[in-house]
N, C-alpha and C positions, 0 to 999 in steps of 0.2 A: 583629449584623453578619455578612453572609455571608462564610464562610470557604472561601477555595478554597488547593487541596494540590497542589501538581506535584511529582508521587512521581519518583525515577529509575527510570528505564527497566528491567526485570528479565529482558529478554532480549538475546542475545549480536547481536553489530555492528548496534546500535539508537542511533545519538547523536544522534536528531534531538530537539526538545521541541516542545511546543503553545502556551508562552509565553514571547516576549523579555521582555528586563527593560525595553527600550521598552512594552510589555503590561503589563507587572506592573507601572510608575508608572501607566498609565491606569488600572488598577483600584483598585489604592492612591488614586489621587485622587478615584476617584467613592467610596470610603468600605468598600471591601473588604478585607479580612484576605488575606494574601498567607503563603504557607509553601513554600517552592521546598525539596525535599530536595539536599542533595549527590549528586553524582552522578562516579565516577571515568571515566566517559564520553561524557556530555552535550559537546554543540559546542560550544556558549555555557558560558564558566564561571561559577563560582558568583560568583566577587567579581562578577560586576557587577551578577546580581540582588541580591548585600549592598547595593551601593551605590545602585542604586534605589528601596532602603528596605523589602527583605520581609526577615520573617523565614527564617531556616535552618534546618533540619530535618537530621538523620542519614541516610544511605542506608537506607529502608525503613522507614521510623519511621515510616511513615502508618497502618500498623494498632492505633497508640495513640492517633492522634489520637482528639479529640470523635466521636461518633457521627454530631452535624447537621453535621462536616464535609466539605468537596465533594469529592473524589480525583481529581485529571486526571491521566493518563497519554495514549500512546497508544496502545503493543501491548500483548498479553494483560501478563496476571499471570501468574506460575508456577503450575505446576499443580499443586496440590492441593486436599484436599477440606474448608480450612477454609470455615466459612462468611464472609459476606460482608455487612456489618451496615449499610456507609456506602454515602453514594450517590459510583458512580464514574462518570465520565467517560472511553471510550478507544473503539477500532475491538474490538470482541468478535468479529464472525465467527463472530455467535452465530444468527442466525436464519433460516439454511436447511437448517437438520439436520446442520449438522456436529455430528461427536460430543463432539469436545473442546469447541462452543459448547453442547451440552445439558450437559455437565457444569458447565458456570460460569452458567447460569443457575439450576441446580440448588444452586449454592451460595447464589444471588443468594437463591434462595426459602427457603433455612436459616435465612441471616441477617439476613432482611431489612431486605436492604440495595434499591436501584436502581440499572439501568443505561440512563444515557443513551449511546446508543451513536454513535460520532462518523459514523460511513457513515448515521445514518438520523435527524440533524438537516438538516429539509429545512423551506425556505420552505410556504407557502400552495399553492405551483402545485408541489409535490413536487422542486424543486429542492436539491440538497448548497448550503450553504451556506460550506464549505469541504471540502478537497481537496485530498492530497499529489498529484493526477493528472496535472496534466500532468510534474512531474519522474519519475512510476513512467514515465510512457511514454518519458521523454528517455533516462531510464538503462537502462529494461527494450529496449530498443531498440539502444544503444549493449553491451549484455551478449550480445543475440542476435548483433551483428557480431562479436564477441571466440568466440561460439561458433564461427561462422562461419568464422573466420578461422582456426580451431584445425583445425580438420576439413580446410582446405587444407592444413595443412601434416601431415596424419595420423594427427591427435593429438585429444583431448578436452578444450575448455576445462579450464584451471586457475581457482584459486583469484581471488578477485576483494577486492575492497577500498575502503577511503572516499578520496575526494579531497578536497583543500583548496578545489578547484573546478571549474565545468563546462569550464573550460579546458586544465586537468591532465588531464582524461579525455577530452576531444576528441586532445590531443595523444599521449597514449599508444595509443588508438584508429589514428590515422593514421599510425603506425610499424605497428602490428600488419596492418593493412589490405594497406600496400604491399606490406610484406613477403611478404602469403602469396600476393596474384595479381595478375597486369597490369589486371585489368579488374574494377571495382565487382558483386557483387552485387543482386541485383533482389530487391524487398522489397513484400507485399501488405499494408496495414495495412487493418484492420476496426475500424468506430470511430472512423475521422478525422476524425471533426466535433466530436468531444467532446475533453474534457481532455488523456488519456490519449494518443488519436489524435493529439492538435494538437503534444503534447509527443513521442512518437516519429517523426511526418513531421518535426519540425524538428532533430532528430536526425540524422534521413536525411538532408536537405537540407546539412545543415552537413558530411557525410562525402560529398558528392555519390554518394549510393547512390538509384538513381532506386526511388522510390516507386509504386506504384499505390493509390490512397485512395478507399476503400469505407465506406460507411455504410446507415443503414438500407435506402434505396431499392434498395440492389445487392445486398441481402439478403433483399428482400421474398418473394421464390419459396419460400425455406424452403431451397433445395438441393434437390441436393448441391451443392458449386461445384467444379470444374474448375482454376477460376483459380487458387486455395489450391497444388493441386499445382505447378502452372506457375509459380512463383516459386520464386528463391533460400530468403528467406526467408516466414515468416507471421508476421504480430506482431497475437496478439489484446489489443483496447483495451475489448471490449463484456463490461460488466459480467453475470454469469451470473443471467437470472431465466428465469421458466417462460416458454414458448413462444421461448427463443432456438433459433434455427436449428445439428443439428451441424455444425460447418467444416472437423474433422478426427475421422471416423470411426477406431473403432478398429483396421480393416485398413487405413489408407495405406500403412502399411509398406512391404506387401504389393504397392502399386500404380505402376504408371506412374509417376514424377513427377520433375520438377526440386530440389521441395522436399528442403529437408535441415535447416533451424532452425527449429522452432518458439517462437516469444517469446509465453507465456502472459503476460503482463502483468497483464490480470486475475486469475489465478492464484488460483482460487478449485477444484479439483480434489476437494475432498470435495463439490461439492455436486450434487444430485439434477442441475441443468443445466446441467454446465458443457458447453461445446460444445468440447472439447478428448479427446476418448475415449482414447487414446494412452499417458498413463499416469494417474495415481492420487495421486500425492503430490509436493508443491513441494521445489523442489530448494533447495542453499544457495550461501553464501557460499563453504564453502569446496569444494563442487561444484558448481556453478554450471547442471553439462548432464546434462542424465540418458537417455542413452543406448536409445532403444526397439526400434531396430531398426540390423542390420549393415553391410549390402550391400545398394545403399549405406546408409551413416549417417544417419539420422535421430536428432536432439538436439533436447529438451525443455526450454526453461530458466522457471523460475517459481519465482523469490526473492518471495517476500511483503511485505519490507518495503525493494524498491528505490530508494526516496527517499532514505534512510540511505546511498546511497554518496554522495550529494552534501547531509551534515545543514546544513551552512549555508542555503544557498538553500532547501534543500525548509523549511526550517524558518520561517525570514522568513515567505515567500511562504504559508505556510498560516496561522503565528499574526495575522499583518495580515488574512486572510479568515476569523477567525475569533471576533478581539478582539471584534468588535460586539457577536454573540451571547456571547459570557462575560461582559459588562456591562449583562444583561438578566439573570444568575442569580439577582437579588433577588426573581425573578417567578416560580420555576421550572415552576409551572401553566401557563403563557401561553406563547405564541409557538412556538419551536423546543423547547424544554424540553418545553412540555406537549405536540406532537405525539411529540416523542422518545419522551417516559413512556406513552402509550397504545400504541404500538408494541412496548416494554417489557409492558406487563403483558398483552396481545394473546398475546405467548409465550410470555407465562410461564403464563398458564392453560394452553395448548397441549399441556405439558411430560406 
């Protein structure tokens, strides 16, 4: 019987999960073993995966589970240098030479254990199969207006936080907004064909902050672009692989520009390419802007696990895009499992 483990979460304002207990009766009824740990900050409580029929696990109890046990999470593990014996399931942010992802596949190869990693379960034609994207782009979009709005009035975003829903942060948004100027900020999204993109235009649209929406075609020159400056803000949506174009060289600072928010949304800053030069490291929750240049202000905002301020919704919305493929795990050679694992052992000889 395949056994699958939804661990709690081991990093700080993370309450989103990978399985409702609507998920966990469909895998329960196709004949899987279900073990949902406690969790003192998961969105969805424990009683109602009880009462869907999984078993219960202790907060962090998965490192005793069985060995052929599955582990789903979705962000990192904590860091340290035990090894890593089961096969895990979560977003690693392990295979573009980040350092913190060469050390965790470093452990992978201690213990081995495997990582199917959730950003690189893709269909036949290379497509995600699921995707917190478009809510990173609703909220990462809605944080760069909250930056935005801090700097009118002189100041450097504060602390940010989870809502009960996307209504509670539209509403708190449009107090902040009015507050700080008569007239909406202008906003360049990059990426607006995709998830992310689709998830922060309708952001904008909903705070009527007029948009301009770029995709691959407005990008094909390579740069440099112009237009980046000439917005309020920049919200990047385009995932960081090789041959992406820079958007924001390391001297904008320095330059001309309207610009004053950048919304890394993709927020990928360790890697060999991200198109973001500017700074170097993701900001957090409870600094949300990370400050690169004075006069004027230029702010940086890139929270890594921006779905988590809205866990309900981003949560649904990704375990329903995702159920199919976890009800294929009796196969885990085939389909999405077995391109994941070739991808997997690809870098891990790499290492």
């Amino acid at each position: 019987m395949t056994h699958i483990w939804v661990r709690a979460e081991e990093r700080a304002n993370e309450d989103r999960v990978g399985l409702t207990p609507d998920g966990a009766r469909a895998l329960l009824s196709a004949g899987y073993q279900v073990t949902v740990e406690e969790s003192r900050t998961r969105a969805i409580k424990i009683e109602e995966y009880r009462q869907a029929g999984c078993q219960i696990g202790a907060e962090r109890s998965w490192r005793s589970a069985p060995r052929e046990t599955i582990i789903f999470g979705l962000k990192e593990l904590a860091e340290d240098d035990t090894p890593l014996e089961h096969r895990h399931i979560m977003f690693a942010h392990a295979y573009k030479g980040q350092p913190t992802g060469q050390r965790l596949l470093r452990r992978f190869k201690r213990g081995g254990g495997t990582l199917y990693d959730l950003e690189y379960l893709v269909d036949p034609d290379g497509r995600r199969v699921a995707a917190f994207g478009y809510w990173a782009g609703y909220v990462g979009a809605a944080v760069a207006l909250k930056c935005w709005a801090a700097q009118q009035r002189g100041e450097i975003a504060g602390a940010v936080h989870a809502y009960p829903g996307a209504d509670h942060l539209r509403a708190e948004l449009e107090q902040e907004l009015s507050k700080a100027a008569r007239e909406r900020p202008t906003a360049l999204i990059i990426g607006a064909l995709g998830r992310v993109g689709t998830g922060a235009a309708n952001l904008c649209r909903a705070m009527d902050v007029p948009a301009t929406l770029w995709d691959m075609a407005e990008t094909a020159s390579g740069g440099p672009f112009a237009e980046v400056l000439g917005h309020d803000i920049f919200l990047n949506c385009i995932l960081a692989r090789p041959g992406t174009p820079v958007f924001v060289p390391a001297n904008a600072g320095l330059a001309q520009r309207q610009l004053g928010v950048i919304g890394d949304i993709a927020c990928d800053p360790e890697s060999d390419f991200s198109p973001i030069k500017v700074y170097d490291r993701v900001t957090t929750w409870d600094e949300p802007a990370l400050r690169v240049h004075e006069s004027p202000p230029l702010d940086v905002t890139a929270i890594d696990n921006l779905p988590s301020m809205l866990p309900v919704e981003a949560s649904q919305d990704f375990a329903q895009q995702l159920l199919p493929s976890l009800l294929t795990l009796d196969r885990l050679d085939q389909g999405v499992w077995g391109r994941a694992h070739r991808t997997y052992l690809h870098h891990l000889e790499a290492l």
